[in-house]
Every structure is written in structure tokens, then in C-alpha cells.
MDAnalysis code that builds the backbone (N, CA, C; Angstrom):
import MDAnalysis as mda
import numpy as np

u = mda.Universe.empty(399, n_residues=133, atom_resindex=np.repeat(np.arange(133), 3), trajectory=True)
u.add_TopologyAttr("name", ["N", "CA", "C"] * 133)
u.add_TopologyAttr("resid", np.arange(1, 134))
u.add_TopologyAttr("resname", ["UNK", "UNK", "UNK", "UNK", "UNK", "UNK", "UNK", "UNK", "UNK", "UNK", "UNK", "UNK", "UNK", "UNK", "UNK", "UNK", "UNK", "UNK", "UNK", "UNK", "UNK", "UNK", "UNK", "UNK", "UNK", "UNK", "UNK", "UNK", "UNK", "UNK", "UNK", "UNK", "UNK", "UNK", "UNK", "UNK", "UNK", "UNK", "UNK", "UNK", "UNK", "UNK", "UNK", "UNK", "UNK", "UNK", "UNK", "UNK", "UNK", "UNK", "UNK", "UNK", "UNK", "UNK", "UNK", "UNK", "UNK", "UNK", "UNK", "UNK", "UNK", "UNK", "UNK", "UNK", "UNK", "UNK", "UNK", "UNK", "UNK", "UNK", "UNK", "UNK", "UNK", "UNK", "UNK", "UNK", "UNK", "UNK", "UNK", "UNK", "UNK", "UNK", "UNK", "UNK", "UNK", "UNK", "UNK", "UNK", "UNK", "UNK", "UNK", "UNK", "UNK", "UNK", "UNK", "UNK", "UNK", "UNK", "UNK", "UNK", "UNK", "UNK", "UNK", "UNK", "UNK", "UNK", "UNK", "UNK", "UNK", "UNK", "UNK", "UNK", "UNK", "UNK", "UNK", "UNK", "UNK", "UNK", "UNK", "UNK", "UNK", "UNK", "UNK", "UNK", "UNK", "UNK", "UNK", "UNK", "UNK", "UNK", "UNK", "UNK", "UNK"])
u.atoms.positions = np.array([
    [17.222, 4.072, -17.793],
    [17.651, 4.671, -16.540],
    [16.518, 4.602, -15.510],
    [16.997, 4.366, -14.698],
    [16.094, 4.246, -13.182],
    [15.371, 5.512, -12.687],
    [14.576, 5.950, -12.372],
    [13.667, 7.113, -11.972],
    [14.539, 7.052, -10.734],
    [14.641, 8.202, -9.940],
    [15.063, 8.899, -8.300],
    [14.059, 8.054, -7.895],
    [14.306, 7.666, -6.542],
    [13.331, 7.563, -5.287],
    [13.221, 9.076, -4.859],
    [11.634, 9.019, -4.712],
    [10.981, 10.317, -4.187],
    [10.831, 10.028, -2.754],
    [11.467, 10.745, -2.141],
    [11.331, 10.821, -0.715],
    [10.406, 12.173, 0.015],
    [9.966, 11.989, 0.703],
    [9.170, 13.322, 0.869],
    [9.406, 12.851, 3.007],
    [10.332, 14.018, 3.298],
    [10.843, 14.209, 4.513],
    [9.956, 15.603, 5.606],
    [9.208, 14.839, 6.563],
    [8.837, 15.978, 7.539],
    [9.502, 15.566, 8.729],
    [9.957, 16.714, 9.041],
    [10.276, 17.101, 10.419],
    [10.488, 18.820, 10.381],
    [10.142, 18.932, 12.001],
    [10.304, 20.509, 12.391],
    [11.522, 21.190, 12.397],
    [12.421, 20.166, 12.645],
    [13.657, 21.210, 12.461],
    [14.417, 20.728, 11.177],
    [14.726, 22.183, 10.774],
    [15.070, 22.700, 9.044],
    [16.826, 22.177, 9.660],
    [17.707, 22.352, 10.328],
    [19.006, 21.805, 10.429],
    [18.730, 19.940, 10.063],
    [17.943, 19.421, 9.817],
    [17.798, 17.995, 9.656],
    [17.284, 18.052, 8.074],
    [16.183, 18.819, 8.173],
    [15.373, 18.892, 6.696],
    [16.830, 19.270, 5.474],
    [17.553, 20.409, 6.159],
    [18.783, 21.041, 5.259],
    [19.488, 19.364, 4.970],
    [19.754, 18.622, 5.859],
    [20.341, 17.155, 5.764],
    [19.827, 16.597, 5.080],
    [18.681, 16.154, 5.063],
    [18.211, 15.383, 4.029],
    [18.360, 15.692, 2.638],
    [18.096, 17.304, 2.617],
    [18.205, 18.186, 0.963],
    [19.820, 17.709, 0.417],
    [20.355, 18.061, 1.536],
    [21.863, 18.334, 0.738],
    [22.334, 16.330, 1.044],
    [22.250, 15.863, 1.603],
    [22.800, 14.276, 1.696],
    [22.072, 13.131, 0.967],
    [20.911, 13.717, 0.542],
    [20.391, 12.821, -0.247],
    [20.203, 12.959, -1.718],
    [21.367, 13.609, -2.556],
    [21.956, 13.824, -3.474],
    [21.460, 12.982, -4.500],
    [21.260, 11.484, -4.193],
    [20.318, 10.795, -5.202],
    [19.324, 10.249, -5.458],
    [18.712, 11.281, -4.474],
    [17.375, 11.259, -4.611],
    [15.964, 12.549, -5.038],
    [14.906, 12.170, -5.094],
    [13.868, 13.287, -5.209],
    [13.534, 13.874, -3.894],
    [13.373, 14.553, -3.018],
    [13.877, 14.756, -2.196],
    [12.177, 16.196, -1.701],
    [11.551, 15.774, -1.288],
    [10.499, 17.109, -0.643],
    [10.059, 17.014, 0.260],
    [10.365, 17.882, 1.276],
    [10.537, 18.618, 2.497],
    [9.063, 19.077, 3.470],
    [9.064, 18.837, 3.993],
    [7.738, 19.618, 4.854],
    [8.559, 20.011, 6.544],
    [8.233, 20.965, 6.435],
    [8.381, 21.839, 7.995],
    [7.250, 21.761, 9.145],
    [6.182, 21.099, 8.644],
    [4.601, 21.700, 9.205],
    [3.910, 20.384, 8.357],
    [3.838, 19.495, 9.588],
    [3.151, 18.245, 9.208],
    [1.759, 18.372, 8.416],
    [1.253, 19.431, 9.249],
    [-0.209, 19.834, 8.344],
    [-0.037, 19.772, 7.123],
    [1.132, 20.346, 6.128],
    [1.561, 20.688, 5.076],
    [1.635, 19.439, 4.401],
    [2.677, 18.618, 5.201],
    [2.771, 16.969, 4.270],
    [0.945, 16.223, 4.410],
    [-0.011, 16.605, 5.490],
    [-1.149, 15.266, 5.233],
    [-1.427, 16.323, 4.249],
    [-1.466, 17.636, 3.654],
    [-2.325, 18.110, 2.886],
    [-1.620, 17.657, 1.507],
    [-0.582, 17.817, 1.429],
    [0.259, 17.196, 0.011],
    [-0.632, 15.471, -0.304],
    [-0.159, 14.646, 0.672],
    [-0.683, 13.703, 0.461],
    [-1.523, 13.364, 0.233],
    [-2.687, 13.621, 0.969],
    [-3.862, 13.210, 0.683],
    [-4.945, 14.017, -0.038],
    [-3.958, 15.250, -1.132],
    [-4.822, 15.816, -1.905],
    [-4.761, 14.809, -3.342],
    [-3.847, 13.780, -3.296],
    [-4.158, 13.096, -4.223],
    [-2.873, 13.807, -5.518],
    [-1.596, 14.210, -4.750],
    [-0.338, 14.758, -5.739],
    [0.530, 13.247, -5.597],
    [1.808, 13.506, -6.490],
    [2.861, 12.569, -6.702],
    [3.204, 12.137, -5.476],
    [2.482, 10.124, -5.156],
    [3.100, 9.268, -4.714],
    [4.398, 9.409, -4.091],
    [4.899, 9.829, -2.591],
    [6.683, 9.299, -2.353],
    [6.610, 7.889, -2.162],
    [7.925, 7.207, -2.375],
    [8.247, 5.847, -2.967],
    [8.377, 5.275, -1.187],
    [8.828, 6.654, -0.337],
    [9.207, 6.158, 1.098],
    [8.670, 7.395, 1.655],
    [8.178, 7.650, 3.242],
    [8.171, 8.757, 3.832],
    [8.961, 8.990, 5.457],
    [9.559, 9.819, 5.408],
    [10.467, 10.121, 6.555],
    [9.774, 10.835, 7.595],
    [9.493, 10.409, 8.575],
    [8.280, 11.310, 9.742],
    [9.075, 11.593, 10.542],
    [9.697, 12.843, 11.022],
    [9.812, 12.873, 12.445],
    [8.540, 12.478, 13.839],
    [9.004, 11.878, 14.673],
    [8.264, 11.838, 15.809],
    [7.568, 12.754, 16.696],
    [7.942, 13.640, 17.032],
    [8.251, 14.476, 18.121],
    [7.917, 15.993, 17.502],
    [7.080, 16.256, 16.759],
    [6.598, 17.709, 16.152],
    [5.469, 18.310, 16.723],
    [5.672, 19.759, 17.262],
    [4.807, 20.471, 17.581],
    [2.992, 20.106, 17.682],
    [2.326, 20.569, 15.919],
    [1.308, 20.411, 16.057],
    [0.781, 19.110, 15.695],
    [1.207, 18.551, 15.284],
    [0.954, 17.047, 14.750],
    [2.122, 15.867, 15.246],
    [1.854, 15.235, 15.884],
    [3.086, 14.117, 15.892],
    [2.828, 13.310, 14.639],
    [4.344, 12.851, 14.692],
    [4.197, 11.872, 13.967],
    [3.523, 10.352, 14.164],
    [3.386, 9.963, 14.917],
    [2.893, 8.982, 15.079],
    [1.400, 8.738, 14.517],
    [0.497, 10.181, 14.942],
    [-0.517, 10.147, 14.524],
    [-0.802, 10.303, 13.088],
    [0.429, 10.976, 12.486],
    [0.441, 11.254, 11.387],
    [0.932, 9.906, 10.433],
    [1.463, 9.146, 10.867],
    [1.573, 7.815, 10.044],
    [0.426, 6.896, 10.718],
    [-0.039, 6.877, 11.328],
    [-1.836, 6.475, 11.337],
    [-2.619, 6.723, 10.499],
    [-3.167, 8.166, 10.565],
    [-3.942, 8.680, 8.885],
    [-3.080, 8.126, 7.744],
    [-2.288, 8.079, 7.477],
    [-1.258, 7.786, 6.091],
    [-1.644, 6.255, 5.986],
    [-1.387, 5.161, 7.073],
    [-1.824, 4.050, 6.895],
    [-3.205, 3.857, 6.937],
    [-4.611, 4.413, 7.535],
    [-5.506, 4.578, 7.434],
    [-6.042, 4.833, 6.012],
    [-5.479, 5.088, 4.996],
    [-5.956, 5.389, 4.005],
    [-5.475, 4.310, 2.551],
    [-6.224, 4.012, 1.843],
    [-6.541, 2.797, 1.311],
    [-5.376, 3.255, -0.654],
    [-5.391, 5.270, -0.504],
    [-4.681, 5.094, -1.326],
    [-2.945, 5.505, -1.229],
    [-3.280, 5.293, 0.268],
    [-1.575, 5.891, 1.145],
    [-0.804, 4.558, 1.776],
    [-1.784, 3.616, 1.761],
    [-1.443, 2.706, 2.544],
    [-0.159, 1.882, 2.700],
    [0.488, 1.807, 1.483],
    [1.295, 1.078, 0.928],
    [2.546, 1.544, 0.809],
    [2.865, 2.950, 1.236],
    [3.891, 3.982, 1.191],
    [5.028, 3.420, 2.513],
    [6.304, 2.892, 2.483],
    [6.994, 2.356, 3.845],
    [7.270, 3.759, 4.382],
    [7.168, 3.684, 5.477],
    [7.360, 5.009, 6.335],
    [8.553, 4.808, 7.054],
    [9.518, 5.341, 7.691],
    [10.482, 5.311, 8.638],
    [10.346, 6.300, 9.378],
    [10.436, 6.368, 10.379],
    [9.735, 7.178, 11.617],
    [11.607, 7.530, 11.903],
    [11.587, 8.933, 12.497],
    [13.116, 9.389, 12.652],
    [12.447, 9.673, 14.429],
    [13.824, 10.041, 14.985],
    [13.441, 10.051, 16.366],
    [14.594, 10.749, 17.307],
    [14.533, 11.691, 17.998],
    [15.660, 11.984, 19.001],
    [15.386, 11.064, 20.129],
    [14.261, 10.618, 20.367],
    [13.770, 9.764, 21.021],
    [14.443, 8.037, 21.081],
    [14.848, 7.240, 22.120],
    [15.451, 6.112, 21.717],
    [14.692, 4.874, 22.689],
    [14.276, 5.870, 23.571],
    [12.994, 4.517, 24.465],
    [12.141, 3.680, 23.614],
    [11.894, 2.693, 24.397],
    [11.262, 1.332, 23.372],
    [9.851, 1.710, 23.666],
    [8.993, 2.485, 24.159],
    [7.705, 3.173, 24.064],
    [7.302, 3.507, 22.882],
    [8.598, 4.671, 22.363],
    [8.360, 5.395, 20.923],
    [8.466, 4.150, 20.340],
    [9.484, 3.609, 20.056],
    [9.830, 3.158, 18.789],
    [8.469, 2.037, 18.926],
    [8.582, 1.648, 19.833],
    [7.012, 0.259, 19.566],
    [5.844, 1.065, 18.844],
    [5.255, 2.298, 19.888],
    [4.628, 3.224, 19.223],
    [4.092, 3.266, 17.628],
    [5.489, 4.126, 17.241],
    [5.767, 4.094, 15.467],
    [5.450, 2.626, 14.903],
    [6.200, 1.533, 15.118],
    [6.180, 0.337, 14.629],
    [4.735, -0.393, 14.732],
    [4.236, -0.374, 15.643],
    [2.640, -0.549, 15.803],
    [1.756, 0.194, 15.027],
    [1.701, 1.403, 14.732],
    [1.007, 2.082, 13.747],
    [1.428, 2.167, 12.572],
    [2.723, 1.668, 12.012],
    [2.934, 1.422, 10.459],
    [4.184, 1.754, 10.375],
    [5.175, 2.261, 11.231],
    [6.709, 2.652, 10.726],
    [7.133, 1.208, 10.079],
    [7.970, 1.276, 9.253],
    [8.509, -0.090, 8.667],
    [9.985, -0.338, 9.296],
    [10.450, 1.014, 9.672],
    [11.648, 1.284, 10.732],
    [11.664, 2.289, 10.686],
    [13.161, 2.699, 11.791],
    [13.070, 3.486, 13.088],
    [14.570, 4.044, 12.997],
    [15.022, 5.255, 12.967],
    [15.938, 5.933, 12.765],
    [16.250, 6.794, 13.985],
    [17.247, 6.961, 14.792],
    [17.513, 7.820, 15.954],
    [18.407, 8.811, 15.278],
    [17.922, 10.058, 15.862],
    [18.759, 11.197, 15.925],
    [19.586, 11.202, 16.712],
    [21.466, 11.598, 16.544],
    [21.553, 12.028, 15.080],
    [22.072, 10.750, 14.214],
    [21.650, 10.953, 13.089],
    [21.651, 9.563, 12.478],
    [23.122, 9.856, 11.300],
    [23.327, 8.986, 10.340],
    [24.572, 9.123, 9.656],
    [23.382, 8.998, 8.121],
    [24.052, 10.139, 7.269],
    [23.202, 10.212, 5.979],
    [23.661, 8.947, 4.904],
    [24.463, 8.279, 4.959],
    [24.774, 7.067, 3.993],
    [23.942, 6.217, 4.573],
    [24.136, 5.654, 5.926],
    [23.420, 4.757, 6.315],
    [21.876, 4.648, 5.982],
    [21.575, 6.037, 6.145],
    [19.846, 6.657, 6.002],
    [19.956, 5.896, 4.144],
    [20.953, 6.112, 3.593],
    [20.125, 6.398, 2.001],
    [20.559, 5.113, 2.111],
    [21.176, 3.901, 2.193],
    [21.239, 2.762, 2.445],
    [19.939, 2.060, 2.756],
    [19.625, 2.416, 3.648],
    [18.295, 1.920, 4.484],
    [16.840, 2.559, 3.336],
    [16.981, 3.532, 3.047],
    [16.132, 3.906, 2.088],
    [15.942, 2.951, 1.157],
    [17.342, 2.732, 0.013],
    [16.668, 2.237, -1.189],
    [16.318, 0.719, -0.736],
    [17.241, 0.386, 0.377],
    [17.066, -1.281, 0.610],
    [15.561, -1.280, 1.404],
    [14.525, -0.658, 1.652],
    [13.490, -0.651, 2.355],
    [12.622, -0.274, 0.761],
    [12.947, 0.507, -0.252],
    [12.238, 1.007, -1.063],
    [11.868, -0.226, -2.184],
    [12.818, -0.965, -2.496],
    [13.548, -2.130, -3.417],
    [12.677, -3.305, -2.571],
    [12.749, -3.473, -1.375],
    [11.802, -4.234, -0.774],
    [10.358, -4.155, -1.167],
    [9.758, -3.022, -1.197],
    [8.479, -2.652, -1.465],
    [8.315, -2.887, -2.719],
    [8.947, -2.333, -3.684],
    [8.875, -2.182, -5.041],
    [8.515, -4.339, -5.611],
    [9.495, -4.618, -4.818],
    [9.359, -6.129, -5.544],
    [8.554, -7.283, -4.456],
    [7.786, -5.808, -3.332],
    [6.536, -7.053, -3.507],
    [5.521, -6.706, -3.747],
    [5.101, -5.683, -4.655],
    [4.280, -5.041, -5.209],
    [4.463, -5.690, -6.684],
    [5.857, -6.093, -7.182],
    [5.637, -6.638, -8.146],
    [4.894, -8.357, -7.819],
    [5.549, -9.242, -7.216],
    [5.107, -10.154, -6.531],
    [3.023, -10.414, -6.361],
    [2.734, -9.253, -5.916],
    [1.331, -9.028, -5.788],
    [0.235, -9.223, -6.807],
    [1.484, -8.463, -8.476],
    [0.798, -8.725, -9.800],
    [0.202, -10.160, -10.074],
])
């Protein structure tokens, strides 16, 4: 049997975070409210997510900057990020995509499509990491 994809989802608002919990049913699924919270998960050196979901547009940390440090780091580097966005101007999205988003999700988005785009972005990674061996 196949292990879950671990997804580990920040954004500020919990009506999206509640979406991800409850629509992504087949997956591993952990949450951050408070970006501070996800670089501290991450880069204390806990369980690898297979993908990471950034909102853009958060209070004390954007995302943008926050998938900078994540790609900045040699044992984060490799993690595909998808940057989410209420945002739809080609500023942001270049933005994200220039600093490491692998893609780009607008709010409000449809949750099949999202877990679609997940494993087919995750399955990508996975087999060129095998490829790399």
C-alpha cells in the first residue's frame, strides 16, 4: 500500500485551512494558521511534506518570502510548493513562480481539482528524484 501524501497547508484563514482538512480526505494533511509556525515546523528538522500549500497574502509573513527561505535551504529545497492566491494579477503569480512556486492556485479554488494537481505535481517529483538515483 502506498503511504498518504503529506501535505502541510498554511494560510491565515481557517474557512480554507477547514477545506483543505475536510477535502483532502486522502491525504496527510497539517495545517498552519501562523506562517511563523510552518518555517518553525520545517526547518526544525520534523517529517518532510511531500508538497507545501502557501497562501500568499498573510499577515506576518507572506508567502512569497516564505517559499524563499524554504527554497533557500539545501534540506527544504526539493519540497514542490504551490502558492494559493485570492490574488490573480500576473505580478503575484510571476512573484511566487520566480522564487520557487511550482504552481499557482486562485482563490476560490475547487478541492478535486486541488488534489488532482497535488498528486500529479507530487508523482512528478517523486519520479525525478527517482531518475536522479
Amino acid at each position: 500500500m502506498e503511504d498518504k501524501i503529506f501535505v502541510i497547508a498554511v494560510d491565515d484563514d481557517d474557512v480554507i485551512l477547514d477545506m483543505y482538512k475536510g477535502g483532502l480526505v486522502n491525504y496527510d494533511v497539517m495545517v498552519f494558521d501562523e506562517p511563523k509556525k510552518a518555517r518553525e515546523y520545517l526547518f526544525a528538522g520534523n517529517r518532510k511534506p511531500d508538497i507545501i500549500l502557501m497562501d500568499i497574502m498573510m499577515p506576518s509573513v507572506d508567502g512569497i518570502t516564505l517559499i524563499r527561505e524554504i527554497h533557500s535551504s539545501d534540506k527544504l529545497c526539493d519540497i514542490p510548493i504551490v502558492a494559493v492566491s485570492g490574488l490573480s494579477d500576473a505580478a503575484t503569480l510571476n512573484d511566487a513562480m520566480l522564487f520557487g512556486a511550482v504552481d499557482y492556485i486562485i482563490k476560490p479554488f475547487d478541492i478535486v481539482e486541488l488534489s488532482n494537481r497535488i498528486r500529479s505535481i507530487v508523482k512528478k517529483y517523486k519520479n525525478r528524484k527517482m531518475e536522479e538515483r
